[in-house]
C-alpha positions in Angstrom: -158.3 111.1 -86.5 -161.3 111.7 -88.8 -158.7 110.7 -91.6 -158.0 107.6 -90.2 -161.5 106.4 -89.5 -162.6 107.5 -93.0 -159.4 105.3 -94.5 -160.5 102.7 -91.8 -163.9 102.6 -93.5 -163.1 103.0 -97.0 -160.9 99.6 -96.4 -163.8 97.8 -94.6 -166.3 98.7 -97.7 -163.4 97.3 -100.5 -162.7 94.4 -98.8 -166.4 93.6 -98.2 -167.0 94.4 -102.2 -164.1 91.6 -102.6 -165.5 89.2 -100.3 -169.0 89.9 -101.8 -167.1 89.2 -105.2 -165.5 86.3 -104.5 -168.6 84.6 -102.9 -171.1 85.8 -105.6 -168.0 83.9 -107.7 -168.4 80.8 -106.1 -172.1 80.6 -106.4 -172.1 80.9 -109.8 -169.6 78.3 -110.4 -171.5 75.9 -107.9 -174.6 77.0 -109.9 -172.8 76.0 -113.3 -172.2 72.7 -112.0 -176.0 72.0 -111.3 -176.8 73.0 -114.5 -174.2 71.2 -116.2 -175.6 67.6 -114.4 -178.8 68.7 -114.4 -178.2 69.2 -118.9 -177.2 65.6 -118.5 -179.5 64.4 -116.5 -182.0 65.3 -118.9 -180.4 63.5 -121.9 -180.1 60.5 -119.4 -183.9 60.8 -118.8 -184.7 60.9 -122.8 -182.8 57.7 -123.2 -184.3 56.2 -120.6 -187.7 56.3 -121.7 -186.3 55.6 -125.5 -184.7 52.5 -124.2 -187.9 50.7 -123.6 -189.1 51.3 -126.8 -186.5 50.1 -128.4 -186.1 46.7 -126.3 -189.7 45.7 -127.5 -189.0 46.4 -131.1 -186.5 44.4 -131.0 -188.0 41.6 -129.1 -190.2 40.9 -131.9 -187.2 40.0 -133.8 -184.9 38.6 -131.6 -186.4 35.7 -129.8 -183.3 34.5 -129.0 -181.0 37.1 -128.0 -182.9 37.8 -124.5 -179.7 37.8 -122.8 -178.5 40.9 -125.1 -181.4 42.8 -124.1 -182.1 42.3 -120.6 -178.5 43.5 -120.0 -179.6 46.5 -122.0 -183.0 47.1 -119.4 -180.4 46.0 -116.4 -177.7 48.8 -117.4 -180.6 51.4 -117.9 -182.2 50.4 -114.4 -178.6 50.8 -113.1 -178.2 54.5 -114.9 -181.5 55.3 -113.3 -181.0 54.1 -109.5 -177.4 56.4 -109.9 -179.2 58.9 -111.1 -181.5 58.9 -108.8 -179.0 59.2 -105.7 -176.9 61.6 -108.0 -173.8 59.4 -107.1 -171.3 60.6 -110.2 -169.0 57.6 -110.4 -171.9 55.1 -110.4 -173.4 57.1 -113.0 -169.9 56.8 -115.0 -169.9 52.7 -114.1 -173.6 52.3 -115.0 -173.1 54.3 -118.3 -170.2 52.0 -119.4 -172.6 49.1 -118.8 -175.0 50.5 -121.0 -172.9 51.7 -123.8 -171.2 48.1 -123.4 -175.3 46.8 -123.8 -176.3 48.9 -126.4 -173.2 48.4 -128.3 -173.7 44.3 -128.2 -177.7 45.1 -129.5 -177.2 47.1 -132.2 -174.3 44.4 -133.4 -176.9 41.4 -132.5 -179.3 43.5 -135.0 -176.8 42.9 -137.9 -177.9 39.2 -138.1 -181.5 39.8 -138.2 -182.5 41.7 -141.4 -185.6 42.1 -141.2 -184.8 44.0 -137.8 -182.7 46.6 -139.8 -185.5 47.1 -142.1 -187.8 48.3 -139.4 -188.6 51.5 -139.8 -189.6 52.4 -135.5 -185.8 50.1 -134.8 -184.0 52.5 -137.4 -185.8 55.7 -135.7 -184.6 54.3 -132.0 -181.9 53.5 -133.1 -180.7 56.9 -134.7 -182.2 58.2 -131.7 -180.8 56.7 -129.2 -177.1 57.4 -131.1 -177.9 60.8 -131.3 -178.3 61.1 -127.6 -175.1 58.9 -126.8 -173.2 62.0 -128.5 -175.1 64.5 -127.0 -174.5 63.0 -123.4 -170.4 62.3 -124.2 -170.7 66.4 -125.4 -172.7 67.5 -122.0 -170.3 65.4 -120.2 -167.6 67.0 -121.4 -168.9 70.3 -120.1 -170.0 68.9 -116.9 -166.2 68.3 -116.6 -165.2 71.6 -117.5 -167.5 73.6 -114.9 -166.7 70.9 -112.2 -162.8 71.9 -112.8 -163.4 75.8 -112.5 -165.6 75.1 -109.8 -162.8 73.4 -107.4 -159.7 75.3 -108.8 -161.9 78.4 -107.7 -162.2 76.4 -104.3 -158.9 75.2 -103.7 -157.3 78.7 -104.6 -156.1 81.8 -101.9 -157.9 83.6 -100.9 -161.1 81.8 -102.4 -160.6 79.0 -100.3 -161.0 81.2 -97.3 -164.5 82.2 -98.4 -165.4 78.5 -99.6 -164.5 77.3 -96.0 -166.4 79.7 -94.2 -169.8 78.8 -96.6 -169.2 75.2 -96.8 -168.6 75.1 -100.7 -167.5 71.5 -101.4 -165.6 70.6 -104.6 -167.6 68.7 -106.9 -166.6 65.1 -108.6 -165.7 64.9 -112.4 -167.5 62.0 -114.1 -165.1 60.0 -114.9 -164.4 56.6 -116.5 -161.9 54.2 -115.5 -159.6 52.8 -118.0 -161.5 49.4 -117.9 -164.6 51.4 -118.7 -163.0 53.7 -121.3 -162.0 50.3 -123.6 -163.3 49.4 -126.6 -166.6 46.7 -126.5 -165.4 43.5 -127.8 -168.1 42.6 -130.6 -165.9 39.8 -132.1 -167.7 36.6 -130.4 -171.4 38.4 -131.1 -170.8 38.0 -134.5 -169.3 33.9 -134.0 
């Protein structure tokens, strides 16, 4: 009898280690996924407030391309609202619309020379760049943590654990194929 309680017990403590495992598993991946958004998030934020900046340099050059920038400050008000709600596909959509922006500005800036030469527009400008990489690299491993996240999820005996703490799969930032397409600089340059 006393054998059979103490094996009783010894498989009540391993299976609570495994269950403590697995969940302690899950945070962590949950966790990862927070700070992956939260990495981009910040890069979002930098650009943001570089975007402003580099709107009014250019406005002292470009008196007649207001159309090109205030779809720039439109897409970055869009990138911020989605943000803001941390809504992952309209963070993808609004992105595309200011990559598509920023893309058409920095080929409007080819036709005005004296804009080129401008030491704060080449600074912005290299900035801003440098933070378009730096967001497509954080993406990339927002991706990869949301994936181990909800294969972790959607896997036995994981998904037994997940149900019973409400662990929800997250959503990959993706970009539709429309999105993903090349920007179309030909007629800019007409």
């Amino acid at each position: 009898m006393i054998i059979a309680l103490l094996l009783f017990v010894a498989l009540v403590v391993v299976a609570s280690i495994y269950f403590v495992r697995i969940y302690n598993g899950l945070v962590v991946l949950r966790e990862n996924v927070r700070k992956a958004w939260a990495n981009i998030d910040v890069l979002l934020t930098q650009r943001h407030d570089e975007l402003p900046k580099l709107v009014e340099t250019c406005k002292r050059y470009m008196s007649y391309e207001r159309e090109t920038l205030e779809r720039v400050m439109q897409a970055r008000a869009s990138v911020f609202q989605a943000q803001g709600k941390q809504d992952v596909a309209a963070v993808g959509a609004a992105e595309q619309q200011l990559r598509e922006g920023l893309g058409r500005l920095f080929a409007v800036a080819e036709n005005y020379p004296d804009l080129k030469a401008d030491e704060s527009f080449r600074h912005l400008q290299g900035r801003i760049t440098g933070l378009e990489e730096s967001i497509a690299d954080r993406r990339e491993l927002y991706n990869e943590a949301v994936n181990l996240n909800n294969i972790r999820i959607g896997t036995f005996p994981d998904l037994i654990v997940a149900g019973l703490f409400d662990f929800k799969p997250a959503s990959l930032l993706e970009f539709t194929e429309e999105q993903k397409r090349d920007v179309d600089l030909g007629p800019l340059f007409d």
